[in-house]
N, C-alpha and C positions, 0 to 999 in steps of 0.2 A: 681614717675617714675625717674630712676634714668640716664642720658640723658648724665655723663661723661663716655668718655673711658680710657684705660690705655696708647692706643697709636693709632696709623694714621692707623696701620693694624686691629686692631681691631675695630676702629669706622668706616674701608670699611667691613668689615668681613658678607657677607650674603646677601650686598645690592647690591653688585658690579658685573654685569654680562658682557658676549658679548653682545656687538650691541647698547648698551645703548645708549642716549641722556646724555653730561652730560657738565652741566654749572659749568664753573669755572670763580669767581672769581679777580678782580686786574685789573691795567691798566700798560703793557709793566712789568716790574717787582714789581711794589709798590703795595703793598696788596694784593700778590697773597698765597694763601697758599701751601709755600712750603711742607711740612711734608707732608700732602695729597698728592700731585703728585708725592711725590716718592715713597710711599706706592701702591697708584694707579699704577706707574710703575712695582713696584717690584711686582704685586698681576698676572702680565701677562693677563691680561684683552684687549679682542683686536676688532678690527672692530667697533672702538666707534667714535661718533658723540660730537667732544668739540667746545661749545660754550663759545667764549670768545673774546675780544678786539682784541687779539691779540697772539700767540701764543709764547712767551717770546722769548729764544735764544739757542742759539743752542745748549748746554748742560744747561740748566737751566730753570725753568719755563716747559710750558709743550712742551718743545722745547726735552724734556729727551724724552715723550713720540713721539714724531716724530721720534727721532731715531730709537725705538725700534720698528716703525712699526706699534703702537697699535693705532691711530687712521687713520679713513677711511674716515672721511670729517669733516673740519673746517668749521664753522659758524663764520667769522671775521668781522672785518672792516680794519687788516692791518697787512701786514706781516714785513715790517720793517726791524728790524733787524736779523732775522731770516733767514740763507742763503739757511738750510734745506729744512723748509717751502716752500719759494718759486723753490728750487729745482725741490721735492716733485712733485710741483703744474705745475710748466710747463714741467715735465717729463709725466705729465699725470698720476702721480700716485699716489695722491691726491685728493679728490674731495673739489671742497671749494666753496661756495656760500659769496661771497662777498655781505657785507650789511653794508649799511652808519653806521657812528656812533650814532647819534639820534636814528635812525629808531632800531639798534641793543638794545637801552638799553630801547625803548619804548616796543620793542618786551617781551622782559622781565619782565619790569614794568607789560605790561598789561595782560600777562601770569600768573601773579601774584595777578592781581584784576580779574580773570575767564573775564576776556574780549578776544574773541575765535578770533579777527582781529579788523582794525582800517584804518583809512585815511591817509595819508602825501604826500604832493608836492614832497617831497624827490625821485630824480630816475627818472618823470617822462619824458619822452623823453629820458630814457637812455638804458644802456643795462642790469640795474637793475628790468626795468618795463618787460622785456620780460616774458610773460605767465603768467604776474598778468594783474588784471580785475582793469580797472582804471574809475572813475566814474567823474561826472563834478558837483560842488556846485557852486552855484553864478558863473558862467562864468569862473570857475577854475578847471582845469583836476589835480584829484587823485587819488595816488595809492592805492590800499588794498595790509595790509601785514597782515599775519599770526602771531598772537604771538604765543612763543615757552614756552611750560613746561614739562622742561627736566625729565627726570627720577630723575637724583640724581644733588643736587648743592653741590659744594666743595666752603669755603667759608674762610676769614680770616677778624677777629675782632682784635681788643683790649684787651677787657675784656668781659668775659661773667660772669654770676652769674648759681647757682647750676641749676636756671629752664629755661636756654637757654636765658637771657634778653641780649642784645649785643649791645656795645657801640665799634662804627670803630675808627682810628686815622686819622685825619686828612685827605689828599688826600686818604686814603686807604678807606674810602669811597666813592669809586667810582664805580664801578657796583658790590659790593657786596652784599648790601641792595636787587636790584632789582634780583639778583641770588638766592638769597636765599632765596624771595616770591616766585620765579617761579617754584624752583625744589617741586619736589612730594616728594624727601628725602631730607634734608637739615643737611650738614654735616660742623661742623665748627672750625676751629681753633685757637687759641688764646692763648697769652703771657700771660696774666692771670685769672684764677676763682678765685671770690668771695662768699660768701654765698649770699642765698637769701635776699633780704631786705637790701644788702650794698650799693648796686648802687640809688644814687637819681633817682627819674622819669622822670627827664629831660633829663639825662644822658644818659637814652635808646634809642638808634638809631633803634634797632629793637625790638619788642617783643617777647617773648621764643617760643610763639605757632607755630611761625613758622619754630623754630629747633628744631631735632631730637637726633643728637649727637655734643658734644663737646669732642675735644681733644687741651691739653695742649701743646704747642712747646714756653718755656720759652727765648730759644736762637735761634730765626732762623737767617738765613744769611742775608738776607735783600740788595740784590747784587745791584749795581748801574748800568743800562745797560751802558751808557757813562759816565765817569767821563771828564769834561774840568777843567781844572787849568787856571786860570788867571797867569801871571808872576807877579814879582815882580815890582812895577816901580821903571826906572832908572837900571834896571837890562842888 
């Protein structure tokens, strides 16, 4: 099975509809796959449900897809820099379900092992627990949350080999592993492909079975959301 495409339009090509569920990838700008989300923009796909950290900046990241309108509710834990986003969100025309950090990447994780909900302290007495079913263990009130398995994950590695094996870099492993167990399609990106049999077994941060398509972006931008400079001393 042959799992490369030739580029970010063609490896959405057939899977991408209205109204979808779709997990993306990265934290604030570091490991998000860019090439997919402007394909994803440019495909005019609309009334989607993205789940992710964060939703980047306001032209970049899936901050492009905010502009154009095409998604209809964020699953966050934080808007941030994003002026759109929270424009968006307190103009009312946004939906966003705000969800801790933990709790968001546990959602995924466990979406990922068919675990269909779960426990956490996380929320409870807040305005997170409103309309979830909260139970008591040992003399301790917990919340039940829902884990989420999106339709499609957009995803960004390092390096993948020809049968989808993926090895992240560094902090860019951060909720891409658990996106990319959770989607029912798993779409992924990466600076480079290897043949089969290159990558050591150690080196596999995920395994292929749970990718579907690879797409190559050798040079992406890799945008810094805040750059600080220290001065010089004695300057």
């Amino acid at each position: 099975m042959n799992k490369i495409y030739s580029s970010a339009a063609e490896a959405l090509k057939g899977v991408v509809k209205d109204g979808q569920m779709i997990a993306v990838g990265g934290f604030g700008l570091c490991g998000i796959p860019e090439a997919l989300i402007q394909a994803l923009a440019d495909s005019g796909v609309k009334n989607l449900t993205c789940v992710s950290n964060n939703a980047g900046v306001d032209d970049f990241g899936l901050g492009k897809l905010l502009a154009t309108r095409q998604i209809k509710k964020m699953i966050a834990s934080y808007v941030g820099e994003n002026k759109e986003f929270a424009r968006q969100y307190l103009a009312g025309e946004l939906e966003l379900e705000f969800t801790p950090q933990g709790t968001l990447a546990e959602k995924l994780r466990a979406g990922g092992a068919g675990i269909p909900a779960f426990f956490t302290k996380t929320g409870v007495g807040t305005l997170v627990a409103e309309g979830k079913e909260t139970r008591d263990f040992d003399g301790q009130t917990y919340l039940m949350e829902r884990s989420l398995v999106p339709d499609l994950a957009l995803v960004k590695a390092d390096v993948a080999d020809t049968s989808g094996n993926l090895r992240f870099n560094l902090t860019a492993r951060n909720f891409n592993p658990a996106a990319a167990t959770a989607g029912k399609i798993c779409i992924v990106e990466v600076e480079k492909i290897v043949e089969r049999g290159e990558m050591e077994p150690d080196d596999v941060h995920l395994p292929g079975i749970y990718v579907h398509r690879i797409v190559l972006n050798e040079h992406p931008e890799k945008r810094i959301e805040q750059r600080t400079v220290r001065g010089k001393q004695g300057a």
